[in-house]
C-alpha positions in Angstrom: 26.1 30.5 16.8 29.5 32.5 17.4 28.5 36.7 18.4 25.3 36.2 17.0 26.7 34.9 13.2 25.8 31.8 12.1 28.9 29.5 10.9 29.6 29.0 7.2 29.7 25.1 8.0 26.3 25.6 9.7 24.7 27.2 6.5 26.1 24.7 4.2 24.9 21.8 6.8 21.1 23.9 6.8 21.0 23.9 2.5 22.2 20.2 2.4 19.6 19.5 5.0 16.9 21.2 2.5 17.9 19.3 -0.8 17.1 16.3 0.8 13.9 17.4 1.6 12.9 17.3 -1.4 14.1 15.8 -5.0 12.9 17.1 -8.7 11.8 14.2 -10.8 10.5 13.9 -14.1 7.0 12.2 -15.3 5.3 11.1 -18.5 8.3 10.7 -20.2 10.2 14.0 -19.2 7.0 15.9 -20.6 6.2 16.8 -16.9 8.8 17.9 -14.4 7.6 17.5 -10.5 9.3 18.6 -7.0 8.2 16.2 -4.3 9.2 15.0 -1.0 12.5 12.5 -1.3 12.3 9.7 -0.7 11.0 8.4 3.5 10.2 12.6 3.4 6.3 12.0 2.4 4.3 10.7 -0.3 5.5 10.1 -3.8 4.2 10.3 -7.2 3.6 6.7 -8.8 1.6 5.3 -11.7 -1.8 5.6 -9.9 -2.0 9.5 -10.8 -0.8 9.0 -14.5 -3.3 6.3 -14.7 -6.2 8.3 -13.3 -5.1 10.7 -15.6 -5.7 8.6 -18.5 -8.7 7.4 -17.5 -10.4 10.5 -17.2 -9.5 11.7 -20.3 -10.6 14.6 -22.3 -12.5 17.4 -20.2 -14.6 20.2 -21.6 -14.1 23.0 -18.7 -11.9 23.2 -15.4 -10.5 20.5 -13.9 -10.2 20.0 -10.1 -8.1 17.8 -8.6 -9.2 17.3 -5.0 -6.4 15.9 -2.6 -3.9 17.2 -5.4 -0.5 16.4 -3.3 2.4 18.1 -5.6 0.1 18.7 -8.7 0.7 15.3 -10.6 -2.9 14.3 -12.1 -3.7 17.9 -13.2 0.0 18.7 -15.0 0.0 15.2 -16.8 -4.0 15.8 -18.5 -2.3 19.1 -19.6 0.5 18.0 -20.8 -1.5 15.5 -22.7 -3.7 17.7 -24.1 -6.7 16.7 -21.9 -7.2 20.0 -20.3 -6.2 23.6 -20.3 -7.6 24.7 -17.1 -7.6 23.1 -13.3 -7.7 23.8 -9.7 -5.4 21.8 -7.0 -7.0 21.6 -3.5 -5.1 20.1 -0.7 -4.5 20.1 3.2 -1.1 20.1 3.6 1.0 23.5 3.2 4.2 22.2 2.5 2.5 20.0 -0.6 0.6 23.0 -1.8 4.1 25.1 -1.7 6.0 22.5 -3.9 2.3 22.2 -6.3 2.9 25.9 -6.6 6.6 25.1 -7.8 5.1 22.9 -10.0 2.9 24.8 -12.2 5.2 27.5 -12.6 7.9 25.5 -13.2 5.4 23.5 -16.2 3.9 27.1 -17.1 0.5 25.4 -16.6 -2.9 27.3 -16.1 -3.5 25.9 -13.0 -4.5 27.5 -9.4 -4.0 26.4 -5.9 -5.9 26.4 -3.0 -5.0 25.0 0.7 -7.3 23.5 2.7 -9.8 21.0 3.6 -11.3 20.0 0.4 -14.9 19.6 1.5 -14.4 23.6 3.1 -12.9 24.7 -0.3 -15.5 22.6 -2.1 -18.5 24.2 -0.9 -17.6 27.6 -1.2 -17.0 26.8 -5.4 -19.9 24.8 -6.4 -20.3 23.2 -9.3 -17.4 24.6 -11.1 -16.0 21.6 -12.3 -16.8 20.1 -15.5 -14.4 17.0 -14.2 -13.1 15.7 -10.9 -9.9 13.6 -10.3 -8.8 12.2 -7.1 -6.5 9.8 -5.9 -7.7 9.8 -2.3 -5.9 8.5 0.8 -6.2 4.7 0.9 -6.9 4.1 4.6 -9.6 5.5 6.8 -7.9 7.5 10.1 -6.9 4.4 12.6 -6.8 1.6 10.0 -3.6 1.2 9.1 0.1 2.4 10.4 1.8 4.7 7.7 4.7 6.8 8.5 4.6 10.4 9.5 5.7 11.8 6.8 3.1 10.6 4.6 0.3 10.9 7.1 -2.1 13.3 5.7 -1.6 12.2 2.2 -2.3 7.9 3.0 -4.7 8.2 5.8 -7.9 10.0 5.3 -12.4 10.0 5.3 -13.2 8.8 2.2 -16.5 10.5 2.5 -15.1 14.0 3.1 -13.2 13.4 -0.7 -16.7 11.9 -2.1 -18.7 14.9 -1.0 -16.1 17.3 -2.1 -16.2 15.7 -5.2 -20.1 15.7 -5.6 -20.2 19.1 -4.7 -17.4 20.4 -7.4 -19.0 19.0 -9.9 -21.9 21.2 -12.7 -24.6 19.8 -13.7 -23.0 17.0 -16.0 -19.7 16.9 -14.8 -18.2 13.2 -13.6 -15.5 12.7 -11.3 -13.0 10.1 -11.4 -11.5 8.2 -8.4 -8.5 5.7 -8.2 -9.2 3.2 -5.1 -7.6 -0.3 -3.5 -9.7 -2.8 -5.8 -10.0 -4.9 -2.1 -12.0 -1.2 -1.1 -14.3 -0.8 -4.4 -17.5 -1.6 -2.2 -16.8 0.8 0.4 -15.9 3.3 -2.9 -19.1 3.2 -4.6 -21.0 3.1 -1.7 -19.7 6.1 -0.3 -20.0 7.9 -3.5 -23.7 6.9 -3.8 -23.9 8.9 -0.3 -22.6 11.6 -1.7 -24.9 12.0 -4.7 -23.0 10.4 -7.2 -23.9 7.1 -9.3 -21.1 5.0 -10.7 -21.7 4.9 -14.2 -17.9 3.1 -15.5 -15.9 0.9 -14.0 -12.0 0.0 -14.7 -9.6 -2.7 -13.0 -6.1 -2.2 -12.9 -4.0 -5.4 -12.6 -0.3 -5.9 -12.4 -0.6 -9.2 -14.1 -3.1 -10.6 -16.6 -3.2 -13.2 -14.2 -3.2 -11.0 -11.1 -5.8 -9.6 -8.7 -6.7 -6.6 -9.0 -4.9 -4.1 -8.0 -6.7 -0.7 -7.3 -9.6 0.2 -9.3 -10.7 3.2 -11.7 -14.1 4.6 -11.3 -16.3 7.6 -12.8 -19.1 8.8 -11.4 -22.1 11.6 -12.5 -25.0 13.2 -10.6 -27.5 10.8 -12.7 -30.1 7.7 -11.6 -28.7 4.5 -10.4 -27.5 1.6 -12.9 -25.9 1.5 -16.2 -23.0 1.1 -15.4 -20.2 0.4 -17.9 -17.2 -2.3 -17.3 -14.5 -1.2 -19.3 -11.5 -3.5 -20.2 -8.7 -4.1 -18.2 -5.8 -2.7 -17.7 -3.3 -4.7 -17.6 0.3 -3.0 -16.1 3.2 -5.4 -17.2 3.5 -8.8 -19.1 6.6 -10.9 -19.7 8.6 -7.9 -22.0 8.0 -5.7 -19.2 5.4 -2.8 -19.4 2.4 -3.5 -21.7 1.9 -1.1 -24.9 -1.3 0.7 -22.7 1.1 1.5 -20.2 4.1 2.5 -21.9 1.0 5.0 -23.8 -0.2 6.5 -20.2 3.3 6.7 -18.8 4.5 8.6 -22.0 6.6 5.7 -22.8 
């Protein structure tokens, strides 16, 4: 500062500092357009959000995507004709700024609300017809993740289950993306919640790999029945698989 102005260089320095904040990237094959933190700045969109997407498919009132980050899930089952309507619910302020971004930027019908999503959740019961989450993967202590990507990677599962269970109508289902090592502690936190795993999808990067994380849907129903869907089955030896290439908007 120089009599109270603030330098040309300094301004310049301030906006370049800001664009790397952040970087605009395009998803399901351009059909979606998505501002996010760059790169080592916080969590990313990947594949796990346009697979979730997928495999929830069509839905027949609001969608709510709890522990939205930037809005991916939600803009992608739009975009694919899936839904018209949704609701975004996350913690973190600056996520929910760039989500807002988002939907105007993809003129989506879609409305945003910051805060804890079990909070938000029980003060909007049952207005989902379908749930989608791509909860953190590690419980508070378990694992190291960097700061940047803190509130998005480490989290209670349980808090996202209820949330979810208490979203949902009458015969609404939600749909969760989750480690495939972790599917035991999944479904029986869901079960705590109130909700009953009724299909189950494994998603491995190669025919002849473990699975990698694991696709569930769950109602408000009686225990059992429940469905094992195909695999999916991410790349082979020409690269991504024809299923892929579909979800990613190849």
């Amino acid at each position: 500062m120089v009599g109270g102005r603030i330098k040309s260089t300094e301004v310049r320095a301030r906006a370049a500092d800001s664009a790397k904040r952040t970087s605009t990237d395009a998803v399901f094959g351009g059909r979606v357009i998505v501002e996010q933190p760059a790169r080592g700045r916080g969590y990313r969109v990947n594949a796990d959000a346009l697979i979730l997407a997928d495999f929830a498919g069509p839905a027949h009132g609001l969608v709510v995507d709890v522990g939205s980050g930037v809005g991916s899930v939600a803009l992608v089952m739009i975009a694919r004709g899936f839904a018209k309507q949704a609701l975004l619910v996350d913690v973190d302020e600056a996520v929910c700024e760039l989500a807002v971004a988002n939907v105007m930027h993809n003129g989506a019908d879609i409305d945003v609300m910051c805060g804890d999503a079990l909070d938000v959740a029980r003060k909007n019961r049952g207005v989902a017809s379908s749930v989608v989450c791509n909860p953190p993967y590690f419980e508070p202590g378990t694992a190291r993740v960097s700061k940047a990507s803190e509130k998005a990677r480490s989290g209670e599962l349980e808090r996202f289950g209820r949330a979810a269970r208490e979203f949902l109508g009458k015969r609404g289902r939600a749909h969760f993306v989750y480690p495939a090592t972790d599917l035991a502690r999944l479904l029986v936190t869901l079960r705590g919640a109130g909700l009953e795993a009724k299909r189950l999808r494994l998603v491995h990067a190669k025919a002849d790999a473990p699975a990698r994380v694991a696709l569930v849907e769950a109602r408000v129903a009686k225990a059992g029945g429940l469905a094992i869907a195909p695999p999916l089955v991410e790349r082979d030896t020409h690269g991504y698989t024809r299923q892929m290439k579909t979800l990613l908007g190849l």
